[in-house]
C-alpha positions, 0 to 999 in steps of 0.5 A: 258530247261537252265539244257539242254542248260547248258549241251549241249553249243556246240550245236546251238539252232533252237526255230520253233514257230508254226511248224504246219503251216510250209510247207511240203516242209519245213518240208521235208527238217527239217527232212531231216537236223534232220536225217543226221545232216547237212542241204545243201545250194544252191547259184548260183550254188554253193553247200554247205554242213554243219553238223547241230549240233543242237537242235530243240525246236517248239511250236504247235497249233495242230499235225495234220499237221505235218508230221508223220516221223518228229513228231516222232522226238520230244518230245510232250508235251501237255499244258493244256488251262488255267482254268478262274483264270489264264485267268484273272490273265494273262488279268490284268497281261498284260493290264496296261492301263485301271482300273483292273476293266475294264480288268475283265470284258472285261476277263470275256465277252471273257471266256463266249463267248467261247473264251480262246484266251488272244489276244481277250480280247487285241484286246478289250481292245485296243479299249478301254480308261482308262475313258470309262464308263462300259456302253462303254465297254459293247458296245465295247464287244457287237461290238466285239462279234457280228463282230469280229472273234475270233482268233480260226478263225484264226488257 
């Protein structure tokens, strides 16, 4: 991406996270700026036209949501999901307050139930304390995986 912005500094920078739960009618009007290059603002019955000299970077869970004339204005690319090892390095990577140990474990109980969601093993790892025994966090995790939702709920 720094190459694209290097060569192209007269344009402004849009970065859209998740387009996929943007409204349609949001949608609408980003395609609608994205095919006339210049988007219209009303204020108080005051109308303004500006030219949108931009580039739009978005991130997406899914397409499915997307409008079909406004998908084909991007270039899709398609991130695989991590395999464990990553997953793990990741959890350890960003979990610094509990033993290397613990933040495995706790990796590995969400990979196993079916998660491949990062922000799950935070969720439980905030719940738990530096001195917990594995005896604690295996009660967390049983906890967490008998009530809790999963961020895949969520989407």
């Amino acid at each position: 991406m720094n190459p694209y912005i290097a060569e192209n500094q007269h344009k402004e920078i849009i970065i859209i996270d998740e387009i996929d739960k943007m409204a349609m009618k949001d949608q609408e009007g980003l395609l609608t700026m994205m095919e006339r290059g210049e988007f219209t603002s009303t204020k108080v019955r005051n109308t303004k036209t500006v030219k949108a000299n931009v580039v739009i970077f978005a991130t997406s869970n899914s397409t499915e949501r997307l409008s079909k004339p406004l998908l084909s204005r991007f270039n899709v690319f398609q991130i695989p999901e991590y395999s464990y090892e990553e997953f793990e390095i990741i959890a350890v990577r960003i979990i610094k307050k509990l033993p290397q140990n613990t933040v495995i474990q706790i990796a590995s109980s969400v990979w196993k139930a079916g998660s491949r969601d990062i922000r799950d093993v935070l969720k439980i790892a905030k719940l738990c304390n530096p001195a917990d025994t594995e005896e604690d966090i295996n009660r967390l995790i049983s906890i967490h995986q008998k009530y809790g939702k999963t961020s895949n709920e969520y989407n």
